[in-house]
C-alpha positions in Angstrom: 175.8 8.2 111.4 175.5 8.9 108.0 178.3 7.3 107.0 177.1 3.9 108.4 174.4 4.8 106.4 175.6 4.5 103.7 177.8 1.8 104.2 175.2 -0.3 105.3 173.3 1.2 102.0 176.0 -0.3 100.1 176.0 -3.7 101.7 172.5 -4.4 101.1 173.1 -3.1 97.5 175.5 -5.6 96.5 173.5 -8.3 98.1 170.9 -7.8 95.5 173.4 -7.1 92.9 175.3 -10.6 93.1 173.0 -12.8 94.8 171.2 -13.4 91.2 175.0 -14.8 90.6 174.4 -17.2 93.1 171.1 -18.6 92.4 169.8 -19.6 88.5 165.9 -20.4 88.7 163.6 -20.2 85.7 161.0 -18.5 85.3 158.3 -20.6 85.7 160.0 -23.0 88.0 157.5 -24.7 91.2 160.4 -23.7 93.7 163.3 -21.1 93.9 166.7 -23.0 93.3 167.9 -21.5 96.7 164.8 -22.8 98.6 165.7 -24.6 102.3 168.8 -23.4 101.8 170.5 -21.0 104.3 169.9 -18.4 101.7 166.8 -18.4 103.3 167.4 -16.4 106.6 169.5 -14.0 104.6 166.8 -11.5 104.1 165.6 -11.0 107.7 168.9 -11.3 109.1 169.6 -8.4 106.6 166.6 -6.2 108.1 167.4 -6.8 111.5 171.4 -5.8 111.1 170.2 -3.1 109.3 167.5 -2.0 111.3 169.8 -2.5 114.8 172.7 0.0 112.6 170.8 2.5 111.3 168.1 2.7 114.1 165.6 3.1 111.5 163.1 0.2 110.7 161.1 1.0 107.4 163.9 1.4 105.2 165.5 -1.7 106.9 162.6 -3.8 106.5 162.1 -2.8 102.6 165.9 -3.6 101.6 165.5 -7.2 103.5 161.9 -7.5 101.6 163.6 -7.2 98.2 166.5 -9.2 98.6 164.1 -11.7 99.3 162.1 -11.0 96.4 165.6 -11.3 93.8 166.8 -14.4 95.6 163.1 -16.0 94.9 163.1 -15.1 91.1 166.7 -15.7 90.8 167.8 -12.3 89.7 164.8 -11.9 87.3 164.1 -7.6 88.4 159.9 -8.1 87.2 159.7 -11.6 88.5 161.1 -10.1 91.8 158.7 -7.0 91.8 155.8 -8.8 90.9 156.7 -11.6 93.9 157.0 -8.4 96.3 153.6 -7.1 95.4 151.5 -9.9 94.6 152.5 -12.6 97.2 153.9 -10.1 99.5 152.7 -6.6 100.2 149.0 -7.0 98.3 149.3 -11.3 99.9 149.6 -9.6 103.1 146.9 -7.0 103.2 144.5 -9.0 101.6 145.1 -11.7 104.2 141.5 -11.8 106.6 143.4 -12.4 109.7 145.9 -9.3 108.9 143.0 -7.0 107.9 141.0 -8.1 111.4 144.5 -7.0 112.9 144.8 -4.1 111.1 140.8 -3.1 112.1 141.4 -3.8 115.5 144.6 -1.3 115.5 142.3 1.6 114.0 139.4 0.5 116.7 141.8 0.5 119.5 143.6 3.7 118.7 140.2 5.3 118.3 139.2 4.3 121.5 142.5 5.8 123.5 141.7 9.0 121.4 138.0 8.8 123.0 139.5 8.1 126.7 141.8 11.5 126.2 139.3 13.7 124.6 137.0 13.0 127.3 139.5 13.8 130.2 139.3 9.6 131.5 143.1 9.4 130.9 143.6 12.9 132.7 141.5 11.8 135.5 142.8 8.8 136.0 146.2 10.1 136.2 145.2 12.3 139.2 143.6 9.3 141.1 146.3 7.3 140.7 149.0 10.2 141.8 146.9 9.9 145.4 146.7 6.5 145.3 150.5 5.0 143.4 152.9 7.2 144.6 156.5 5.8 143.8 157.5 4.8 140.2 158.3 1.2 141.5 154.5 1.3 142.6 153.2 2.1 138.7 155.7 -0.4 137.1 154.7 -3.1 139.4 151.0 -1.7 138.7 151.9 -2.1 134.7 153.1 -5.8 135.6 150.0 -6.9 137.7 147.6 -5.5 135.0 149.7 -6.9 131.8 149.6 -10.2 134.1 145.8 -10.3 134.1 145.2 -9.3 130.1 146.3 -12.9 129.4 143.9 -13.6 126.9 145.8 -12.4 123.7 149.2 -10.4 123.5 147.8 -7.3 120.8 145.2 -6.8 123.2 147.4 -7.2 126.0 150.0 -4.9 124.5 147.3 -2.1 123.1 145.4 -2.0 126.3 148.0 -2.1 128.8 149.7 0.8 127.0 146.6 3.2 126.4 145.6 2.5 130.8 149.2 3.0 131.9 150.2 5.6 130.1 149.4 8.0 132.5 150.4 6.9 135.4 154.1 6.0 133.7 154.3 9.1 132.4 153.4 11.2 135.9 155.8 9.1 137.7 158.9 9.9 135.0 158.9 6.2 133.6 161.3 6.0 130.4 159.0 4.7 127.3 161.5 2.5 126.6 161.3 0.4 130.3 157.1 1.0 129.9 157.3 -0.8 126.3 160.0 -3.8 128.4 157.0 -4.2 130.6 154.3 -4.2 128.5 156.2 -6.6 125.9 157.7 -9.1 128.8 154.0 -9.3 130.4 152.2 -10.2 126.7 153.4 -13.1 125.3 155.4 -14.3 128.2 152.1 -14.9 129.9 149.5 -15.7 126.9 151.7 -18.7 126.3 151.3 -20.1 129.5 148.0 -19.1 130.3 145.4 -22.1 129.2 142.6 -20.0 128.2 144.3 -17.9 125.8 144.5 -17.8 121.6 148.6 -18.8 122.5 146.7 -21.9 123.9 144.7 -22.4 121.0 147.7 -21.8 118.3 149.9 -24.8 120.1 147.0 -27.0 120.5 146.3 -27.1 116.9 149.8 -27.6 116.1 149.6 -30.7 118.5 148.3 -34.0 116.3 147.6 -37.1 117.6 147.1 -36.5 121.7 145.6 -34.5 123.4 146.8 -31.0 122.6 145.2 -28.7 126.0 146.4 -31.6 128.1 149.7 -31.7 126.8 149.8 -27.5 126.9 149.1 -27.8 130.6 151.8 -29.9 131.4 154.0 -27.7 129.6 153.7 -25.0 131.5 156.1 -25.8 134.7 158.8 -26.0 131.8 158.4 -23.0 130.0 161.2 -21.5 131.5 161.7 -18.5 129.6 158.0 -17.1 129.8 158.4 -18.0 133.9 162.0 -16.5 134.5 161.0 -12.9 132.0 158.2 -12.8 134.5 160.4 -13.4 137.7 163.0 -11.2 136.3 160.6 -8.1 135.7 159.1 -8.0 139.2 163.4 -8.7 140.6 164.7 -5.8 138.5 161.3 -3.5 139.6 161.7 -4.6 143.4 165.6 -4.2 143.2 165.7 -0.5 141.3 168.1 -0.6 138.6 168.4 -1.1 135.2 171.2 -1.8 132.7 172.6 -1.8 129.3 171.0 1.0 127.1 167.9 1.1 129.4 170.0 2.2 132.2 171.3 5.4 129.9 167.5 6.1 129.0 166.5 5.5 132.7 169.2 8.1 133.6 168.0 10.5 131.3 164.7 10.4 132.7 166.1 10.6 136.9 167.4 13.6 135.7 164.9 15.8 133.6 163.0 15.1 137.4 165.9 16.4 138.7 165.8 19.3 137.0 162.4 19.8 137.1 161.5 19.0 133.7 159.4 15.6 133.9 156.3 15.6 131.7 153.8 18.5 132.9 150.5 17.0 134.5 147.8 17.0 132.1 145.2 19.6 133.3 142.4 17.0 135.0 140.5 19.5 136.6 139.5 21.5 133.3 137.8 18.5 132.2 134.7 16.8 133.0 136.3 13.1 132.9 135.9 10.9 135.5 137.9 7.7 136.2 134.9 6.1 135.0 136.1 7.2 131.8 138.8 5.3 131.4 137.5 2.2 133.5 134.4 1.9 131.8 135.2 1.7 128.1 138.5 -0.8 129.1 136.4 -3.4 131.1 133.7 -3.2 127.8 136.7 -3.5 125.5 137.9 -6.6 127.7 134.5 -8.6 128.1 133.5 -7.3 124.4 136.9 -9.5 122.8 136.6 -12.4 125.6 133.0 -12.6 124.0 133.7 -12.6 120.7 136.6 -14.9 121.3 134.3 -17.7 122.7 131.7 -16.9 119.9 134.4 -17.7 117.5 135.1 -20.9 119.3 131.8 -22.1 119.4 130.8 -21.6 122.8 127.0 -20.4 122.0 126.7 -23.5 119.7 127.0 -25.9 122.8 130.9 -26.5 123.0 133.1 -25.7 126.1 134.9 -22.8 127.9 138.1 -24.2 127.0 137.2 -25.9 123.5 135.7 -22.3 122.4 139.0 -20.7 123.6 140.9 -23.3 121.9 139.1 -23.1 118.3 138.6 -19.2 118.6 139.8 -17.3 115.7 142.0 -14.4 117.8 141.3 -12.0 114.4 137.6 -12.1 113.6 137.3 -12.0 117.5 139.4 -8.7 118.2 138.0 -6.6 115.0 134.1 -8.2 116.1 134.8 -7.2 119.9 136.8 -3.8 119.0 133.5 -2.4 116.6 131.6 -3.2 119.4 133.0 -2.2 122.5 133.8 1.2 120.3 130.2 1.8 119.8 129.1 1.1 123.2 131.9 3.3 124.4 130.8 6.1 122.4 127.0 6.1 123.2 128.1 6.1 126.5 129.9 9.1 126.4 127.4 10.9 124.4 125.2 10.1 127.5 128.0 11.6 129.7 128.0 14.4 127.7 131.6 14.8 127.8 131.5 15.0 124.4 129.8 16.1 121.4 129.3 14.0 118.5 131.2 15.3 116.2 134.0 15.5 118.0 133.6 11.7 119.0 133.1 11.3 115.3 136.9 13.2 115.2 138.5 10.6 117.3 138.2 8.3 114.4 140.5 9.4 111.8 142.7 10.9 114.7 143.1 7.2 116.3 143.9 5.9 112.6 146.4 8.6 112.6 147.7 7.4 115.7 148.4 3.5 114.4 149.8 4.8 110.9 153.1 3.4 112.1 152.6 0.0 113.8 150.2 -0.9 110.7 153.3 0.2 108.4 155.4 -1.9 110.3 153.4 -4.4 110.3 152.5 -4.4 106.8 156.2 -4.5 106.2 156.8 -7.1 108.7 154.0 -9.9 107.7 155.8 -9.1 103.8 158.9 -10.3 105.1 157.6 -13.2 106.1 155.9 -14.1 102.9 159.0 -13.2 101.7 161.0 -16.3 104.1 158.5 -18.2 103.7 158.9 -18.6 99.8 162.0 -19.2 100.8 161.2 -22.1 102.5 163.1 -21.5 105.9 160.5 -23.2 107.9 161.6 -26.4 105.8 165.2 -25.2 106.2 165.3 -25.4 109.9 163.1 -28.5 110.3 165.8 -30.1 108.4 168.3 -29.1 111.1 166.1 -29.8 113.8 165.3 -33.3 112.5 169.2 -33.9 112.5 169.5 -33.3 115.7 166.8 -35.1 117.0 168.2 -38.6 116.3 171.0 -37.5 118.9 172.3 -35.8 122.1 168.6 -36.8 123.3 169.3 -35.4 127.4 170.2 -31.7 125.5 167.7 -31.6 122.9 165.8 -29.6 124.8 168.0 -27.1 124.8 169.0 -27.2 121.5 165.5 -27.0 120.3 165.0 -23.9 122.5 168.0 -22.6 120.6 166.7 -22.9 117.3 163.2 -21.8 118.2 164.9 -18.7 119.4 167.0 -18.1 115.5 163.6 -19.0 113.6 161.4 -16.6 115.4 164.1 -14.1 115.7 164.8 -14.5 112.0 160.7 -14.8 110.9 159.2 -12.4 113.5 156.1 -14.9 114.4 156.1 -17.4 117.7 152.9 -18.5 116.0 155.2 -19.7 112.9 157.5 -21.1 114.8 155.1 -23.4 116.9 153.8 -24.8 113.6 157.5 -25.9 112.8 158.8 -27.0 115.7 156.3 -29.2 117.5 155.1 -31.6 115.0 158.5 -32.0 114.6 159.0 -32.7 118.4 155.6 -34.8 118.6 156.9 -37.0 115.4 160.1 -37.7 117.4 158.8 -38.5 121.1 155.4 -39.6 120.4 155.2 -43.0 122.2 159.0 -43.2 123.3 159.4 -40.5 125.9 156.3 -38.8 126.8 158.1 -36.6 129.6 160.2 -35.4 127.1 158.2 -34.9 124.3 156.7 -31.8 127.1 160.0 -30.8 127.9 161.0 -30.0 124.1 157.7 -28.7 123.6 158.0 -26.3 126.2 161.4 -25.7 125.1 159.9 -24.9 121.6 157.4 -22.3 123.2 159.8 -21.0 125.1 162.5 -20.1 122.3 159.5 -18.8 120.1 158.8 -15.9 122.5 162.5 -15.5 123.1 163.1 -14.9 119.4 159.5 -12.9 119.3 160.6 -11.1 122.2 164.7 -10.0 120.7 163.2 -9.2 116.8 162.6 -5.9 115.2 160.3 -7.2 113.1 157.7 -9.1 115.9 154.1 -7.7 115.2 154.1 -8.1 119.5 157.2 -6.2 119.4 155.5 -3.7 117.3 152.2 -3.6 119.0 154.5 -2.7 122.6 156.4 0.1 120.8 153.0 2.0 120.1 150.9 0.6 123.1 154.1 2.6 124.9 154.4 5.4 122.9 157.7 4.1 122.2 160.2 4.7 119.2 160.4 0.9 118.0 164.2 0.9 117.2 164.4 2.2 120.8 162.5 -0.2 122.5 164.4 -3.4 120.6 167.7 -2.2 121.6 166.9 -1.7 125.3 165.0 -4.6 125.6 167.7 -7.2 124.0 169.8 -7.1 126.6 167.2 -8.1 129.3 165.3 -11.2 127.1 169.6 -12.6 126.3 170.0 -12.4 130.1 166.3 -14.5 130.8 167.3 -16.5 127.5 170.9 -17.7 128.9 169.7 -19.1 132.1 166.9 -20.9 130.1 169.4 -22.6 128.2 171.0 -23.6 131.0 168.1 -24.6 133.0 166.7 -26.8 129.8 170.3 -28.5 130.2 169.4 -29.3 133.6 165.4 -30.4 132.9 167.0 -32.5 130.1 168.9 -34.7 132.4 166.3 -34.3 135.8 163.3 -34.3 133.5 161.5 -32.6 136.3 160.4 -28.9 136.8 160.6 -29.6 140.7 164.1 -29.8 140.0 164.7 -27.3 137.0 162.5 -24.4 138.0 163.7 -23.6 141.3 167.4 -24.0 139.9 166.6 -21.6 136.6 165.1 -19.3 139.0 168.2 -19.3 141.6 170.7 -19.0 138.6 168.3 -15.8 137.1 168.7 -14.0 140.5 172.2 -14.6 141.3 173.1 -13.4 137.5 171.0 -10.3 138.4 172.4 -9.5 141.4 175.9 -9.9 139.9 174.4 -7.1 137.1 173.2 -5.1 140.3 176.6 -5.0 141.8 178.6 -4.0 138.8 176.7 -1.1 137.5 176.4 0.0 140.5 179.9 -0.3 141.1 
């Protein structure tokens, strides 16, 4: 291990030593020579190699940040190191929408600290031992509640995690298939949930039509949020697993075994109700939709669905986190199940608690500034554009394809919307309405592939630590399962692409995704 270390060490090493070789921008020049260029996915392809080899994301992330940095200033080493602090590391933190993130981490890790102090977690643990009593019972539990957080995918991740935890845990559930579920059930169904800030993002992308009416239609061809949703409860119902899941999975069947599963946290010696926990997540939950709606405009006189569509997702999470948390902790002061300073505690031990998401986020979002110097998003509207002129019946497909490199390669769906779908709009817009939604589904669709199989995905993040879940971990057992929804959404966006119709597409891509599963079944079974 040490030696691929190393080796991989090495690698990156001479990336940054002889890509200056390659590229020869001035100092003070408006863009890098290499901008557009293929050189642009070369830094997060780097992290993500790295970070898949040496199981071991900080250091992985770092590396790719600074080769972007040198291939920006051209070899220039204070030109690089100011590009990686200034527009990258300080860019990022200083960003409003990263610090409302950020804020609503700390709030959110506070309030899981409050719900175990207090005993809610504990006792709602024991109720659900008398009421879920087989582990394919809690996972489908985890997939029904991740199915009703649809409202955005950090709050769908965080919560899901903090509630389940419990249960998953009690019932010998390996983090890394908890952190599957909570990850296939966040963005999967924000994007095709109307009232939703996925809903809002593509809307806005969406110029010159109607954007919510055009995100409706989409929906019946978003085949790869539909199928990772089909294929979680058909792997659940059909009790197996596979790839490196199946080995963690294994691991778990036999500590049970052997009688050494997770002990049962001590419910009884604490005066926490179920209450506990149920109280402070439904006040967390109405406290965000609120402040989602505020955002929007909905107390000035617009709509449901206009508020939801111009809410700002940051400003509404940190405004509904600060006061759901305060609520929640008058309310346990008037439980008295805990004192005040030891509520007061909770704070610094839930920042604690979301030191390394924010690290990897912080890491993450610098990559990005990073590509995005780079100008990759230019890069692959360049290819996309080529396409677009031909091979009109698989465009759909092909678009999926590339969504899935960008936002594999960039980390952000959000990103990849903004790149794609003008781009698609621009092409079909008053030629082909029918399949201006199919390659605007297919654009979706490919974003959360690609959000869904990166390392450095602030949902993938938020899943590893809603689960408790080493991150490296959870990307490597997950990958296998998002390929095997992504290849039968290829093929089923071959088939829409020629039918144009989800009548005709869906029920096929659904078909294919079983058949391909019980194929899996038989052969690690066999």
């Amino acid at each position: 291990m040490r030696n691929r270390l190393c080796h991989s060490l090495m690698m990156a090493g001479a990336m940054i030593i002889f890509c200056p070789l390659l590229c020869f921008a001035a100092d003070d020049a408006a863009e890098p020579a290499l901008y557009a260029t293929v050189w642009s996915v070369i830094p997060p392809l780097v992290a993500i190699v790295l970070a898949l080899i040496t199981k071991e994301v900080y250091s992985s992330l770092f590396i790719g940040i600074v080769i972007g940095g040198f291939l920006y200033s051209g070899g220039h080493p204070v030109a690089a190191l100011n590009h990686i602090l200034q527009d990258g590391i300080i860019g990022s933190l200083a960003d409003s929408y990263n610090v409302g993130i950020l804020f609503f981490l700390v709030a959110l890790g506070t309030v899981v600290a409050l719900m175990n102090r207090t005993g809610g977690s504990a006792a709602f643990g024991e109720w659900a031992a008398t009421h879920i009593k087989t582990p394919v019972g809690a996972q489908f539990a985890t997939i029904i509640l991740g199915i009703m957080i649809f409202v955005d995918d950090y709050f769908n991740c965080l919560t899901v995690g903090s509630v389940m935890s419990p249960l998953m845990e009690r019932h010998g559930i390996s983090k890394t298939k908890f952190a599957y579920l909570i990850d296939a059930t966040a963005a999967p169904i924000c994007i095709i949930a109307p009232i939703s800030s996925w809903a809002a993002a593509v809307t806005g992308f969406v110029e010159g039509t109607n954007g919510f009416t055009l995100f409706i239609k989409a929906i019946p061809f978003n085949f790869y949020a539909i199928l990772t949703i089909v294929m979680m409860f058909a792997i659940v119902g059909m009790k197996f697993d596979y790839g490196k899941m199946k080995a963690y999975t294994d691991r778990i069947r036999e500590n049970v075994q052997q009688g050494s599963a997770p002990a049962d946290d001590d419910a009884k010696a604490s005066r926490g109700l179920v209450i506990d926990l149920i109280f402070p997540v439904i006040v967390l939950i109405v406290s965000c939709v609120v402040a989602m709606v505020y955002t929007g405009g909905f107390f000035s006189g617009t709509s449901i669905i206009e508020a939801f569509s111009g809410a700002d997702a940051s400003v509404a999470l940190a405004m509904g986190s600060i006061v759901s948390l305060i609520i929640i902790i008058i309310y346990y002061l008037l439980r008295r199940v805990i004192g005040f300073t030891a509520a007061m505690d909770c704070i610094p031990e839930g920042f604690k608690a979301m030191v390394a998401p924010i690290l990897i986020l912080t890491l993450a979002w610098t990559l990005k500034a990073m590509t995005d110097s780079l100008g990759i998003a230019e890069f692959v509207a360049g290819i996309t554009s080529a396409f677009a002129e031909s091979l009109m019946s698989l465009l759909p497909a092909i678009i999926f394809l590339i969504g899935c490199v960008l936002a594999f390669a960039s980390g952000t769906s959000w990103g990849t919307f903004g790149i794609l779908i003008p781009i698609v709009v621009a092409v079909f817009q008053g030629t082909d309405p029918q399949m201006m939604i199919i390659s605007i589904s297919a654009c979706m669709a490919g974003a959360v592939c690609g959000d869904h199989c990166s390392p450095i995905s602030d949902t993938t993040i938020m899943a590893s630590a809603g689960s408790g879940c080493n991150h490296v971990d959870h990307v490597a057992t997950q990958l296998p399962y998002a390929l095997t929804a992504a290849g039968v959404s290829f093929v089923t966006y071959i088939i829409a692409g020629f039918t144009k119709s989800a009548l005709v597409s869906l029920p096929c891509g659904i078909g294919l995704l079983l058949l391909v599963l019980f194929f899996i079944r038989r052969r690690v079974q066999a």
